[in-house]
Biopython code that builds the backbone (N, CA, C, O; Angstrom):
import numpy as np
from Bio.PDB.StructureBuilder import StructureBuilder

atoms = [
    (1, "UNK", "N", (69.296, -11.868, 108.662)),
    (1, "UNK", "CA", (69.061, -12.919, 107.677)),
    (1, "UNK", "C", (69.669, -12.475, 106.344)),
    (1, "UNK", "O", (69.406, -11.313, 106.031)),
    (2, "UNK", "N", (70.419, -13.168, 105.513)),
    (2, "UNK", "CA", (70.888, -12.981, 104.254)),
    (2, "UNK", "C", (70.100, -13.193, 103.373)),
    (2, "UNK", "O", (69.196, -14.029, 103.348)),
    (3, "UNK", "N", (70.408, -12.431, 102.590)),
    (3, "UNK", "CA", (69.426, -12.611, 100.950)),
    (3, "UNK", "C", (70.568, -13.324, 99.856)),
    (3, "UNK", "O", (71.656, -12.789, 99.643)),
    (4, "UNK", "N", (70.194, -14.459, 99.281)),
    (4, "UNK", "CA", (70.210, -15.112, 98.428)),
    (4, "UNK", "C", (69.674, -14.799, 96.902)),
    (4, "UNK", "O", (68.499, -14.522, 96.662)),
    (5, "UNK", "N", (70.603, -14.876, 96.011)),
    (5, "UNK", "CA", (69.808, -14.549, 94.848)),
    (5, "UNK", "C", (70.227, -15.786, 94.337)),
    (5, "UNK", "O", (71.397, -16.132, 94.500)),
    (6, "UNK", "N", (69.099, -16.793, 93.495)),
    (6, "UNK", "CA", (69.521, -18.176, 93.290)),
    (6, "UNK", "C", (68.573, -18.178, 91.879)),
    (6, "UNK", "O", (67.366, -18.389, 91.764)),
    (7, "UNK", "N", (70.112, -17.702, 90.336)),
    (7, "UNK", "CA", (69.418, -18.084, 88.902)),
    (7, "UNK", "C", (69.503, -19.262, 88.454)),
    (7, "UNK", "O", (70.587, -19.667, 88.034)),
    (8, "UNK", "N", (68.407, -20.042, 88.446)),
    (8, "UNK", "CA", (68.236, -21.388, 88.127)),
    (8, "UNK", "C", (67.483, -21.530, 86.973)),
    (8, "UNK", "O", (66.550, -20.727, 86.960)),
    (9, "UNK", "N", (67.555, -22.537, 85.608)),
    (9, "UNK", "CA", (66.282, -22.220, 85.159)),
    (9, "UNK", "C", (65.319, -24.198, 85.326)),
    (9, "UNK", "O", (64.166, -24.474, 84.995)),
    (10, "UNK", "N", (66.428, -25.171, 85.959)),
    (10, "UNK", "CA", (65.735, -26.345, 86.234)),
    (10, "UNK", "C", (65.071, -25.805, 87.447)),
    (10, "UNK", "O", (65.540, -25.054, 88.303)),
    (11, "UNK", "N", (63.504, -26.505, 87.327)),
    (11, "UNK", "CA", (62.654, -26.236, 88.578)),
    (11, "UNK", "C", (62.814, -26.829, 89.074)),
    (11, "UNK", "O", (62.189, -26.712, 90.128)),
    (12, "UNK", "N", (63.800, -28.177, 88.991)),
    (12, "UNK", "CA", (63.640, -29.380, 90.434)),
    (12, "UNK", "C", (65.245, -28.468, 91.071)),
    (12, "UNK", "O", (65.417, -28.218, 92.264)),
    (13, "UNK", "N", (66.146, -28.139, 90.071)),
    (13, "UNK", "CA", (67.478, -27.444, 91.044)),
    (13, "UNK", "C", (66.970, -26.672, 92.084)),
    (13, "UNK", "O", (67.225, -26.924, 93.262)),
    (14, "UNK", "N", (66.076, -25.495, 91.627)),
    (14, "UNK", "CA", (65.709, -24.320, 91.916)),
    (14, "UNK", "C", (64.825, -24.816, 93.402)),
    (14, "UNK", "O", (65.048, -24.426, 94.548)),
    (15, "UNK", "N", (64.040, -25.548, 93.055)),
    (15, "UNK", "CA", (62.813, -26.136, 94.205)),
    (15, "UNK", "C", (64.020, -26.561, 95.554)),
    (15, "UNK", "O", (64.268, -25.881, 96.550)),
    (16, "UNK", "N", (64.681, -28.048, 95.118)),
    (16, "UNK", "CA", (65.598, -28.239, 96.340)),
    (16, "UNK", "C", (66.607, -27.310, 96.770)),
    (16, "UNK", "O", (66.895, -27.281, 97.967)),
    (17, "UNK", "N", (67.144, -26.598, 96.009)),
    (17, "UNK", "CA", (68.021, -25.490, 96.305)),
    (17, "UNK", "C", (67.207, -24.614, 97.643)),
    (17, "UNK", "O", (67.347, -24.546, 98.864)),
    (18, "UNK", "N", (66.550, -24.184, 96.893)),
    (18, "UNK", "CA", (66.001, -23.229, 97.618)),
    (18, "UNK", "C", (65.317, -23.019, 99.129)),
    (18, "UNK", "O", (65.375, -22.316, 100.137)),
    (19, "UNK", "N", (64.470, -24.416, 98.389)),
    (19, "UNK", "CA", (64.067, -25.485, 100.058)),
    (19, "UNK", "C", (64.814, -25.243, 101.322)),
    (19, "UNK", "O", (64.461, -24.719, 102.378)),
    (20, "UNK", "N", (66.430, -25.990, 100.764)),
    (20, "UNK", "CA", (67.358, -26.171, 101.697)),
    (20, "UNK", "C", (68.028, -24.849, 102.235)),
    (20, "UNK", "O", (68.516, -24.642, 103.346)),
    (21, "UNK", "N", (67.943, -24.193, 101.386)),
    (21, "UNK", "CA", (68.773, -22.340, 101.620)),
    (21, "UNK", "C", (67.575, -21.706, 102.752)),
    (21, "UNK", "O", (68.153, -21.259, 103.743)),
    (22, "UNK", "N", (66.194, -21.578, 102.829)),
    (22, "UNK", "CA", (65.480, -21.279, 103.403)),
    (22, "UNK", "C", (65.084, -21.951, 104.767)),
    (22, "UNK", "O", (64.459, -21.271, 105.580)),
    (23, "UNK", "N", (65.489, -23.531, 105.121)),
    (23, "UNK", "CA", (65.521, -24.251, 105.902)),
    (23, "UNK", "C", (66.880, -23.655, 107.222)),
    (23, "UNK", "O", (66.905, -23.638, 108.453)),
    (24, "UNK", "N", (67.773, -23.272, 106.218)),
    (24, "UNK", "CA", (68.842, -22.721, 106.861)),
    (24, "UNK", "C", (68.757, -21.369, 107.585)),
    (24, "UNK", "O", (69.414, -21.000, 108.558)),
    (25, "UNK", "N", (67.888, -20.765, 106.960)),
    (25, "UNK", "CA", (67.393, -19.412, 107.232)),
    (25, "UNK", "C", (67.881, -18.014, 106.551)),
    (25, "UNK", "O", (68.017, -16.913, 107.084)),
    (26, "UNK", "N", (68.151, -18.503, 104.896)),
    (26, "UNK", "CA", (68.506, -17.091, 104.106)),
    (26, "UNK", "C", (67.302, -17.704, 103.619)),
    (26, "UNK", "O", (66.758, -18.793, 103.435)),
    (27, "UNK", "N", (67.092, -15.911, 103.450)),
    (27, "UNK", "CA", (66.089, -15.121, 102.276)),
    (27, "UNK", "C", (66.069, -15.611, 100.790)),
    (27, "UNK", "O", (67.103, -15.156, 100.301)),
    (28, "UNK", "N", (65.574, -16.129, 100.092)),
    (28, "UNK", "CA", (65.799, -16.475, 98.734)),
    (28, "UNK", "C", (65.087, -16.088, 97.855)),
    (28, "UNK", "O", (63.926, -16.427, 97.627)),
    (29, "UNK", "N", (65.976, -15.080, 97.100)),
    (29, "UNK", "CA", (65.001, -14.810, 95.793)),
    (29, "UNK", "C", (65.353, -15.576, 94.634)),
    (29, "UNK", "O", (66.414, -16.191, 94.739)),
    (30, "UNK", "N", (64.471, -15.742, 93.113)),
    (30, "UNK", "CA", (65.001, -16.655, 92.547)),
    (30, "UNK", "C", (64.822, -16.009, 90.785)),
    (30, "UNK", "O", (63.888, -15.233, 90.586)),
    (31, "UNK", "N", (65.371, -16.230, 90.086)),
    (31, "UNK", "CA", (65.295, -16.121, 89.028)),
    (31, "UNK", "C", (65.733, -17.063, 87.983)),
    (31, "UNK", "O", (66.782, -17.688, 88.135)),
    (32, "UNK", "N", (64.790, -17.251, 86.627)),
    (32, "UNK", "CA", (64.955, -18.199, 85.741)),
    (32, "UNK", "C", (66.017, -18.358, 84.732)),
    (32, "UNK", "O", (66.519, -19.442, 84.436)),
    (33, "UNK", "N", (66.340, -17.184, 84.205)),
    (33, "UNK", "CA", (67.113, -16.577, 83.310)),
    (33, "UNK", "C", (68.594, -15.735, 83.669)),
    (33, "UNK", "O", (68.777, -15.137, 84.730)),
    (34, "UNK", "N", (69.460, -15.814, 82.703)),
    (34, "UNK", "CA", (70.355, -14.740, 83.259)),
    (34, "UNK", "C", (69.799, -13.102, 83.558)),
    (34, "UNK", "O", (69.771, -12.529, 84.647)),
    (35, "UNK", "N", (69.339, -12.527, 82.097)),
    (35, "UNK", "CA", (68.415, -11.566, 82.479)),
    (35, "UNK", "C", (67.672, -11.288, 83.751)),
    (35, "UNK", "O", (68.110, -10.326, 84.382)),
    (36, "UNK", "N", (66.418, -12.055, 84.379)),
    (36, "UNK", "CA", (66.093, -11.754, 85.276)),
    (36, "UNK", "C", (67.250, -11.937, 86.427)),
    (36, "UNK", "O", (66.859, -11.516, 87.516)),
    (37, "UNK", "N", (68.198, -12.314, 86.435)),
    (37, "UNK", "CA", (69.059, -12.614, 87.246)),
    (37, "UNK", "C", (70.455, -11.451, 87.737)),
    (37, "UNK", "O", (71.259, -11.419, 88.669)),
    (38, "UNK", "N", (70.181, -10.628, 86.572)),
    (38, "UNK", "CA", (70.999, -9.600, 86.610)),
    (38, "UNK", "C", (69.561, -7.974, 87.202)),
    (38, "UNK", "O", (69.723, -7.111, 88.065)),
    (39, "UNK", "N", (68.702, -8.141, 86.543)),
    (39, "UNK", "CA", (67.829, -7.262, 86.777)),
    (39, "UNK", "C", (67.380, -7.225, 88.452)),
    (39, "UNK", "O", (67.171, -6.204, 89.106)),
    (40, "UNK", "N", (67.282, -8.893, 89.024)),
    (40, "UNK", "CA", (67.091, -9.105, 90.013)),
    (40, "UNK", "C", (68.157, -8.502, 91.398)),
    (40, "UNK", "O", (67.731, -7.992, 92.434)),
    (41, "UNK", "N", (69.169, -8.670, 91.150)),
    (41, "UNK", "CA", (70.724, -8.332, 91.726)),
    (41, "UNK", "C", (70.734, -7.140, 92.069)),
    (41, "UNK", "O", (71.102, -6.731, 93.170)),
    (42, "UNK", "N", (70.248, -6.346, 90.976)),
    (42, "UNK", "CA", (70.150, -4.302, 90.891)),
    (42, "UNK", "C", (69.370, -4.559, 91.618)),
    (42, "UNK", "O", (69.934, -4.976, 92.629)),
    (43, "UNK", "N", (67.977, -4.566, 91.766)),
    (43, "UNK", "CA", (66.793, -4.310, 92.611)),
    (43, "UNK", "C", (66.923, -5.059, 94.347)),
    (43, "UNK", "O", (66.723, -4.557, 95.453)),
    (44, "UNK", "N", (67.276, -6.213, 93.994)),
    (44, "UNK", "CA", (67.555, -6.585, 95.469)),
    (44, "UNK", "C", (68.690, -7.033, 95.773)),
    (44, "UNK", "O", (68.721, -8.098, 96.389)),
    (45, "UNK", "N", (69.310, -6.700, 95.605)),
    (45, "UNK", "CA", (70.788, -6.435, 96.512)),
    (45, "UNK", "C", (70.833, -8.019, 97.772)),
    (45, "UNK", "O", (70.464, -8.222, 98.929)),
    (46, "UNK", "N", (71.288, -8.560, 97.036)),
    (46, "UNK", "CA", (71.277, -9.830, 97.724)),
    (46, "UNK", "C", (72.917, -9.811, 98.305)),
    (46, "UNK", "O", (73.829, -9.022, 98.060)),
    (47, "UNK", "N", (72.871, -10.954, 99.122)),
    (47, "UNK", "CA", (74.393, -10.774, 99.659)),
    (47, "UNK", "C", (74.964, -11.929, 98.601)),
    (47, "UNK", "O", (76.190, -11.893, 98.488)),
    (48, "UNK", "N", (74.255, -12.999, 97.764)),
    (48, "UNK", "CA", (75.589, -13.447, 97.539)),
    (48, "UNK", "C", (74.850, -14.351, 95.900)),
    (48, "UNK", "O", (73.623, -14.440, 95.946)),
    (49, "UNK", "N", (75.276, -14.740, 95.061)),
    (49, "UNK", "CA", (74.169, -15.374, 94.219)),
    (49, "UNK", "C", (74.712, -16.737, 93.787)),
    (49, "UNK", "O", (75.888, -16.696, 93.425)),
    (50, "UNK", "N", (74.360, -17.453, 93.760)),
    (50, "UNK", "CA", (74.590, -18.905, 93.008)),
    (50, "UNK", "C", (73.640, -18.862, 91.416)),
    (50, "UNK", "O", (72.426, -18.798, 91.220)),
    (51, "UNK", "N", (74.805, -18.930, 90.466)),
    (51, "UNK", "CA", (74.120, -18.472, 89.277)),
    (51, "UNK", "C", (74.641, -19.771, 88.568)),
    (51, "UNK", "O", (75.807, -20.159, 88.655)),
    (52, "UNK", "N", (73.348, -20.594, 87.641)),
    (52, "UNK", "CA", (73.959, -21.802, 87.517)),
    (52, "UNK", "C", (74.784, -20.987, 85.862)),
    (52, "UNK", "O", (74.595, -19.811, 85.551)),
    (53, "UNK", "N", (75.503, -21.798, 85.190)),
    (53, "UNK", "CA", (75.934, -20.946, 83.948)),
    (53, "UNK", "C", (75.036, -21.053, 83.036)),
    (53, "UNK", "O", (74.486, -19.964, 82.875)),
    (54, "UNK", "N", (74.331, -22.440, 81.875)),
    (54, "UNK", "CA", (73.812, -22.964, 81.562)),
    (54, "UNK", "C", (72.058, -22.332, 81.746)),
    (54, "UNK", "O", (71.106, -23.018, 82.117)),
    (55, "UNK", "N", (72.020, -20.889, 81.374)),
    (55, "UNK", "CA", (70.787, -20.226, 81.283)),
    (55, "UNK", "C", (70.066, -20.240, 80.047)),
    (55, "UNK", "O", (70.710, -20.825, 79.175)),
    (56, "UNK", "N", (68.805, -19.744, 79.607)),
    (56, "UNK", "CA", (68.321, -19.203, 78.617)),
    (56, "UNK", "C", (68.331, -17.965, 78.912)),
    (56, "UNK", "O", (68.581, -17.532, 80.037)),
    (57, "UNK", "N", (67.907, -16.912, 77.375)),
    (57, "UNK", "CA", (68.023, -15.592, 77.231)),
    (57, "UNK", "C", (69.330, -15.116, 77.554)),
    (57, "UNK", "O", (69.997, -14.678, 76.617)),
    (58, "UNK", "N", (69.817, -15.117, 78.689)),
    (58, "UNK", "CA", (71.455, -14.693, 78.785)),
    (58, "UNK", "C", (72.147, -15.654, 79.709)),
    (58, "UNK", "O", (71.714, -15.955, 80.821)),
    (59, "UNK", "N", (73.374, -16.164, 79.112)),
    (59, "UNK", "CA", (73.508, -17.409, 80.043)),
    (59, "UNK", "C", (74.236, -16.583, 81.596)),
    (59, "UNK", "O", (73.973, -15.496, 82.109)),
    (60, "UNK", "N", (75.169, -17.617, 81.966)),
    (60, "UNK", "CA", (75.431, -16.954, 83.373)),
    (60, "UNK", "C", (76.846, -16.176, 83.441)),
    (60, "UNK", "O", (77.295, -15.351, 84.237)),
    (61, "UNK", "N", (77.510, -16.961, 81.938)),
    (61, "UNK", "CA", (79.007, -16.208, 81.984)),
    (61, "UNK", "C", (78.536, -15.232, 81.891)),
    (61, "UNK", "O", (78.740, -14.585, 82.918)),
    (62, "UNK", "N", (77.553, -14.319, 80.656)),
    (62, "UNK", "CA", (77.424, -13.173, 80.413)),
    (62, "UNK", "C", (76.688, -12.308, 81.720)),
    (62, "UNK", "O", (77.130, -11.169, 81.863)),
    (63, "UNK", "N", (75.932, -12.610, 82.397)),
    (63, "UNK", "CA", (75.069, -12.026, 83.131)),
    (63, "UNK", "C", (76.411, -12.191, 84.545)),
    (63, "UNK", "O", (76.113, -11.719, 85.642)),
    (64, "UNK", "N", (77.105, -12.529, 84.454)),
    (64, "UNK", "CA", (78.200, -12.661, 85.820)),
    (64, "UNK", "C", (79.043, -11.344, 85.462)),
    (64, "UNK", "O", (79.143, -10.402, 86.248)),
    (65, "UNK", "N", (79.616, -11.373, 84.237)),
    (65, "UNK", "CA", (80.325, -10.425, 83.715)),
    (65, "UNK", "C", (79.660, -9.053, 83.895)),
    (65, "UNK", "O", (80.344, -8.076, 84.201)),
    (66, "UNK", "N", (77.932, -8.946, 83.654)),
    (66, "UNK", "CA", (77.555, -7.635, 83.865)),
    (66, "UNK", "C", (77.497, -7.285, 85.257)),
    (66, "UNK", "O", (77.798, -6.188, 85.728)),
    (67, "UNK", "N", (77.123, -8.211, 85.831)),
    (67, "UNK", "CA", (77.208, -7.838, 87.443)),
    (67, "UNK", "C", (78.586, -7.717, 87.776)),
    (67, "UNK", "O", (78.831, -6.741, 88.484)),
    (68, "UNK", "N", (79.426, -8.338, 87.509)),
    (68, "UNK", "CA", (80.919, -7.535, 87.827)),
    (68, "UNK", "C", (81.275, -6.077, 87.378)),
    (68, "UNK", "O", (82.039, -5.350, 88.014)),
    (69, "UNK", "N", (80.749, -5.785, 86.409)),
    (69, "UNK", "CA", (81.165, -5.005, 85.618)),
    (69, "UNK", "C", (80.517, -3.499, 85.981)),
    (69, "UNK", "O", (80.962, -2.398, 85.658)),
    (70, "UNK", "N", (79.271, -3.833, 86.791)),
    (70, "UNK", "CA", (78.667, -2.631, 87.414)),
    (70, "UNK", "C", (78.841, -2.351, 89.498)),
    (70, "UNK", "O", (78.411, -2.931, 90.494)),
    (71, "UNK", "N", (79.567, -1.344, 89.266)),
    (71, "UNK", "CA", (79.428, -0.883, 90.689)),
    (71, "UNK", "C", (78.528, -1.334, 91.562)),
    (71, "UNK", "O", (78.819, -1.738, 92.688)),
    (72, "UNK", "N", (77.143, -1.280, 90.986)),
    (72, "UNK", "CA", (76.286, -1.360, 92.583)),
    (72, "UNK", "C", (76.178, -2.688, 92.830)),
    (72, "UNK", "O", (75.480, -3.092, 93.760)),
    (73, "UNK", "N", (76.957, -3.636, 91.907)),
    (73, "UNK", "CA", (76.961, -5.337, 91.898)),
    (73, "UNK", "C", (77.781, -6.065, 91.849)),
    (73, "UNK", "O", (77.649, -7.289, 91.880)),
    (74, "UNK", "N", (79.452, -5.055, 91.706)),
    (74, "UNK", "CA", (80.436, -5.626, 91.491)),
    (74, "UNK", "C", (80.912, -6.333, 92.990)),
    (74, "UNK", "O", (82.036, -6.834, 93.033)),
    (75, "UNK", "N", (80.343, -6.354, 93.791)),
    (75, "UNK", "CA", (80.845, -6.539, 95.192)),
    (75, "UNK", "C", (80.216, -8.487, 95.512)),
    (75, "UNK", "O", (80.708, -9.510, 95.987)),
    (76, "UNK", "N", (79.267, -8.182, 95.072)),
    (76, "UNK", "CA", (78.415, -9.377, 95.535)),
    (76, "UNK", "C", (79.086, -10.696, 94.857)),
    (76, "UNK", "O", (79.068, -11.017, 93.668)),
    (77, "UNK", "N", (79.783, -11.479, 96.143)),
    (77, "UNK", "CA", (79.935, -12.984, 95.849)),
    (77, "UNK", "C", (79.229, -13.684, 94.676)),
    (77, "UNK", "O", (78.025, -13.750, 94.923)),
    (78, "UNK", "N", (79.503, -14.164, 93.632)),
    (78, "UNK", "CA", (79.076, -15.192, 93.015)),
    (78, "UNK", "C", (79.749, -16.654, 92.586)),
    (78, "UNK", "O", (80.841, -16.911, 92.080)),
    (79, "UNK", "N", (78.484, -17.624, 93.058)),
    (79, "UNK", "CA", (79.142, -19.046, 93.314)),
    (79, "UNK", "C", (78.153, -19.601, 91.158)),
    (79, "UNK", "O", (76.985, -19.553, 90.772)),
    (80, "UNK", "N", (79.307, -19.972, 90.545)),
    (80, "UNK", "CA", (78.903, -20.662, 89.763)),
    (80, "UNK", "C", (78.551, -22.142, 90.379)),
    (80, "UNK", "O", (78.922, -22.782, 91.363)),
    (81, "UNK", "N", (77.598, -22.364, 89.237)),
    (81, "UNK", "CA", (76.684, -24.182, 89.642)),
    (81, "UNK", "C", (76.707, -24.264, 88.068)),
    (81, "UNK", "O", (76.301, -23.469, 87.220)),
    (82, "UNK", "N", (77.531, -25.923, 87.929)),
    (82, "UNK", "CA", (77.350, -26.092, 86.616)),
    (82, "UNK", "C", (77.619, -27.723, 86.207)),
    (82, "UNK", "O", (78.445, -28.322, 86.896)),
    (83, "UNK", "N", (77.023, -28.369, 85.235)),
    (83, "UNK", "CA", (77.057, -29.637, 85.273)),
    (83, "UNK", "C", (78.654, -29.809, 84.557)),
    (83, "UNK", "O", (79.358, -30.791, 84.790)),
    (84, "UNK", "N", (79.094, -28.626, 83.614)),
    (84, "UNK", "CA", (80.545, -28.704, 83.075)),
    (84, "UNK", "C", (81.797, -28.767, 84.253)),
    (84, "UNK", "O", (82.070, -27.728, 84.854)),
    (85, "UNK", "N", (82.367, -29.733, 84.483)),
    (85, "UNK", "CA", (83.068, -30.231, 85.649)),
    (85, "UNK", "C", (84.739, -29.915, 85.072)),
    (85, "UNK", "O", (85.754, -29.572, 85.678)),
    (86, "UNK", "N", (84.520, -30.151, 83.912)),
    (86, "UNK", "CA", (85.896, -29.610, 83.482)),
    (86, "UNK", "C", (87.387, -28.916, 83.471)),
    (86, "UNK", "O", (87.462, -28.282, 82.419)),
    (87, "UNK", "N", (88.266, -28.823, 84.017)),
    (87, "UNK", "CA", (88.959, -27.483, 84.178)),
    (87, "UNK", "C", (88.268, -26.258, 83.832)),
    (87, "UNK", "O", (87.730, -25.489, 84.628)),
    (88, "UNK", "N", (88.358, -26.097, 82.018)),
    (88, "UNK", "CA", (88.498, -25.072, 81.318)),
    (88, "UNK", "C", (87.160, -24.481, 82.132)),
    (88, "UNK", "O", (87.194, -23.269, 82.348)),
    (89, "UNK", "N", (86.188, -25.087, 82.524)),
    (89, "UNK", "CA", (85.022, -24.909, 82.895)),
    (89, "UNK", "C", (85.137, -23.958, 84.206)),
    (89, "UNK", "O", (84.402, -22.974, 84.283)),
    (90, "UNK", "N", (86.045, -24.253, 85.214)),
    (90, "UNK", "CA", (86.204, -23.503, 86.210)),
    (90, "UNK", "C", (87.029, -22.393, 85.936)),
    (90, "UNK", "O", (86.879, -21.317, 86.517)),
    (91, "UNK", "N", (87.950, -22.611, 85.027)),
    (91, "UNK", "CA", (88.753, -21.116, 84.444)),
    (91, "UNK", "C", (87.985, -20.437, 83.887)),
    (91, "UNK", "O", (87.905, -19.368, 84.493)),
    (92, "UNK", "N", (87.128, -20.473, 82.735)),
    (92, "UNK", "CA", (86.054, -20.034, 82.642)),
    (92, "UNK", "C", (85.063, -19.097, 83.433)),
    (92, "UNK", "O", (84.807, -17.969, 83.011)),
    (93, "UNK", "N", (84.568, -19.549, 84.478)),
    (93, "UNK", "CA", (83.675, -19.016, 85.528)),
    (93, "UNK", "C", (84.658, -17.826, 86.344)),
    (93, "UNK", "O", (84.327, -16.659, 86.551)),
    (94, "UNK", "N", (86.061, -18.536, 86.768)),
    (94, "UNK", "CA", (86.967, -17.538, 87.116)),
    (94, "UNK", "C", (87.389, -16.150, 86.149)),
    (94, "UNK", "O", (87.782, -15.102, 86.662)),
    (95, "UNK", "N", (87.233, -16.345, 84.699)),
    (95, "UNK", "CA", (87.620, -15.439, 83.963)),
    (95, "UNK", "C", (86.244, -14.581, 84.018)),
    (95, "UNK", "O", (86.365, -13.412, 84.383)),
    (96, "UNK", "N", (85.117, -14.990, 83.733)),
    (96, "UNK", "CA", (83.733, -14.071, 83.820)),
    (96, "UNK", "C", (83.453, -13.175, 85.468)),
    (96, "UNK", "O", (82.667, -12.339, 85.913)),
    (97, "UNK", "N", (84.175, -13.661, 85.763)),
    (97, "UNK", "CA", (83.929, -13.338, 87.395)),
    (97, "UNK", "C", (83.577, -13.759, 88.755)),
    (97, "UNK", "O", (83.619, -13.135, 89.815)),
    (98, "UNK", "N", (83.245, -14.881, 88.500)),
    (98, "UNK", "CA", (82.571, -15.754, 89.407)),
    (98, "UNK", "C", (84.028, -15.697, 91.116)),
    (98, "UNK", "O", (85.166, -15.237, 91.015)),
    (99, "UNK", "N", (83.457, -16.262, 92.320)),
    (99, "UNK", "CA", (84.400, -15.856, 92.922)),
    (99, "UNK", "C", (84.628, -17.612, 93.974)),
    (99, "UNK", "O", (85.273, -17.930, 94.973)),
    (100, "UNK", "N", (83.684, -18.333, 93.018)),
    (100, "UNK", "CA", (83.710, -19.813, 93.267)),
    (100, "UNK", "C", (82.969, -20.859, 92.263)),
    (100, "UNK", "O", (82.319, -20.681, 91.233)),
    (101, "UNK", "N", (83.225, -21.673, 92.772)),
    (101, "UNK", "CA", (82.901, -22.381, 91.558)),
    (101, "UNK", "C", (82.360, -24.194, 91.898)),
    (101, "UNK", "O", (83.257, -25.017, 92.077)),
    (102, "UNK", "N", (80.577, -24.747, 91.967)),
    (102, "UNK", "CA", (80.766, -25.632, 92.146)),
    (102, "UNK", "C", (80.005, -26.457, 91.171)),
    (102, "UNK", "O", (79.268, -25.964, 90.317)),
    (103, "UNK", "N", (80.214, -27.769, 91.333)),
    (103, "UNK", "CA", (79.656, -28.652, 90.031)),
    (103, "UNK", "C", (78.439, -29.133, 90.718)),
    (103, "UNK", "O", (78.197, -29.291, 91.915)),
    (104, "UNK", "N", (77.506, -29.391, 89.301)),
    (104, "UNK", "CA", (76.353, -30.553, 89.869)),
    (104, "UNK", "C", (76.428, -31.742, 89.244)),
    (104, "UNK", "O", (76.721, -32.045, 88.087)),
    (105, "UNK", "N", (76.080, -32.442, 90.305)),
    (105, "UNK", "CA", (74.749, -32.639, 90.935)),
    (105, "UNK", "C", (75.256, -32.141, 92.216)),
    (105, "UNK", "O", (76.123, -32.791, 92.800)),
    (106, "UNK", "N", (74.536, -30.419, 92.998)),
    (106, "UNK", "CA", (75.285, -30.275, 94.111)),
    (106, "UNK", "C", (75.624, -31.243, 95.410)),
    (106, "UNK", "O", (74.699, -31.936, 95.833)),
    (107, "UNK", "N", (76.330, -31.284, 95.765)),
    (107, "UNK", "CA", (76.954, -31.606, 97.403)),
    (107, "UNK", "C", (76.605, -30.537, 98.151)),
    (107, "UNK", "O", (77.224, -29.473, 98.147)),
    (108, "UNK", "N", (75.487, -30.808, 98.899)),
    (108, "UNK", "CA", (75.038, -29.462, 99.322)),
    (108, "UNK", "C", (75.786, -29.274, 100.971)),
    (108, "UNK", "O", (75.513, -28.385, 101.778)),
    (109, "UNK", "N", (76.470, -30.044, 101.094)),
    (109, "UNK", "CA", (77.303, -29.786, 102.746)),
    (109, "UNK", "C", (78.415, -28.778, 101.946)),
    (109, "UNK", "O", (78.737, -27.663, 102.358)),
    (110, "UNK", "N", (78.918, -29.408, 100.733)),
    (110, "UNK", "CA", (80.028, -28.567, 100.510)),
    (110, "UNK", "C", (79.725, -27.277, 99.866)),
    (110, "UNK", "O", (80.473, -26.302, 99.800)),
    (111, "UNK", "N", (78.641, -27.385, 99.441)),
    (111, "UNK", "CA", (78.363, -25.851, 98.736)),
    (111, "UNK", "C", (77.629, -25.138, 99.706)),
    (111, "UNK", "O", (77.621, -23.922, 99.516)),
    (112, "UNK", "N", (76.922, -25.600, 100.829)),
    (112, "UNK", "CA", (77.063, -24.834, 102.349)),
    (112, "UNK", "C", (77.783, -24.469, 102.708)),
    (112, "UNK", "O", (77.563, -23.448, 103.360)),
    (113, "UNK", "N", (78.790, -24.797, 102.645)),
    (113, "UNK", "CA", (79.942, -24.528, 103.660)),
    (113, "UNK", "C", (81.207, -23.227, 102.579)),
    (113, "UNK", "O", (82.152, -22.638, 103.105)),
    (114, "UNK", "N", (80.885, -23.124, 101.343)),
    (114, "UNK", "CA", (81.121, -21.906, 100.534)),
    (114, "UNK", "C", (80.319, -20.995, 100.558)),
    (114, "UNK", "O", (80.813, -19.898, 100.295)),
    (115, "UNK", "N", (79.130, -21.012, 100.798)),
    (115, "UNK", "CA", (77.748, -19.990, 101.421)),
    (115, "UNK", "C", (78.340, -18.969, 102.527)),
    (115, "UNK", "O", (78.352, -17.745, 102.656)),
    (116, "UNK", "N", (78.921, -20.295, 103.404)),
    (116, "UNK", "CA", (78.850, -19.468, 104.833)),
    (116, "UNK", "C", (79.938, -18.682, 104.575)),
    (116, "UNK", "O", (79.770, -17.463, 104.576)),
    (117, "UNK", "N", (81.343, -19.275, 104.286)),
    (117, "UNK", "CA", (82.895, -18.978, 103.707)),
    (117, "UNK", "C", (82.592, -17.443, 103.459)),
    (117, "UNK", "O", (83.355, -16.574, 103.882)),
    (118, "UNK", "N", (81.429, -17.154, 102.745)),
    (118, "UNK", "CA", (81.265, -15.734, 101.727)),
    (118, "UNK", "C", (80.954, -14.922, 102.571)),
    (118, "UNK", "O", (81.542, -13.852, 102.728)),
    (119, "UNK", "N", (79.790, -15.392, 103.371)),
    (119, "UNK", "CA", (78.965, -14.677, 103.972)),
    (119, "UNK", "C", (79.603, -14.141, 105.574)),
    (119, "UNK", "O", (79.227, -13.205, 106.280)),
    (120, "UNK", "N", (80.562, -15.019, 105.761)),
    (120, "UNK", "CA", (81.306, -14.426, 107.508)),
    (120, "UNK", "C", (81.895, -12.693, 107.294)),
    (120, "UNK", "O", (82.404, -12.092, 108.240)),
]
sb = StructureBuilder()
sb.init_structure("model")
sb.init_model(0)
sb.init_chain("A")
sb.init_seg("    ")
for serial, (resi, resn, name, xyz) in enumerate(atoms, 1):
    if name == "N":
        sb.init_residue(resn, " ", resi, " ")
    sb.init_atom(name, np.array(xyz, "f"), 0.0, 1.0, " ", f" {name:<3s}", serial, name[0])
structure = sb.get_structure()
């Protein structure tokens, strides 16, 4: 079973997200903040994280960048989730580190199907 690390700080994202990730049969841990989201990553070593950008305390560019930026986290897939649909928005996520990139309101067949993409 895969572990999921899923930083959300809307509780209705976080609730259906998670729902559906666990229905599937990954592990889901969750965090509100970028902070807990980076603290979370070190401690449990998840296989892959969907970090929306759009955090409090540390948003997700910054907290993507630290997890790239450290060895024991630089490995782990991260899928940005973000309501900024924009180009610059996905160059963006690509420049912080991110290693995908999807918009909301999710399409959750298609952001399944980047889950699995990571995880084979």
């Amino acid at each position: 079973m895969y572990k999921i690390l899923l930083v959300e700080d809307n509780e209705m994202n976080r609730d259906m997200l998670s729902r559906r990730l666990i229905r599937k049969g990954y592990e889901v841990i969750m965090a509100t903040d970028g902070q807990q989201g980076v603290e979370a990553a070190r401690t449990e070593a998840p296989a892959l994280i969907l970090m929306d950008m759009s955090l409090p305390v540390m948003d997700g560019w910054q907290a993507t960048r630290l997890l790239k930026a450290s060895p024991e986290t630089q490995g782990i897939p991260i899928i940005a989730l973000t309501a900024h649909a924009m180009a610059s928005d996905r160059e963006m996520a690509f420049e912080a580190g991110c290693d995908d990139f999807d918009t909301k309101p999710v399409d959750w067949n298609r952001l399944l199907e980047k889950i699995q993409t990571f995880l084979k």
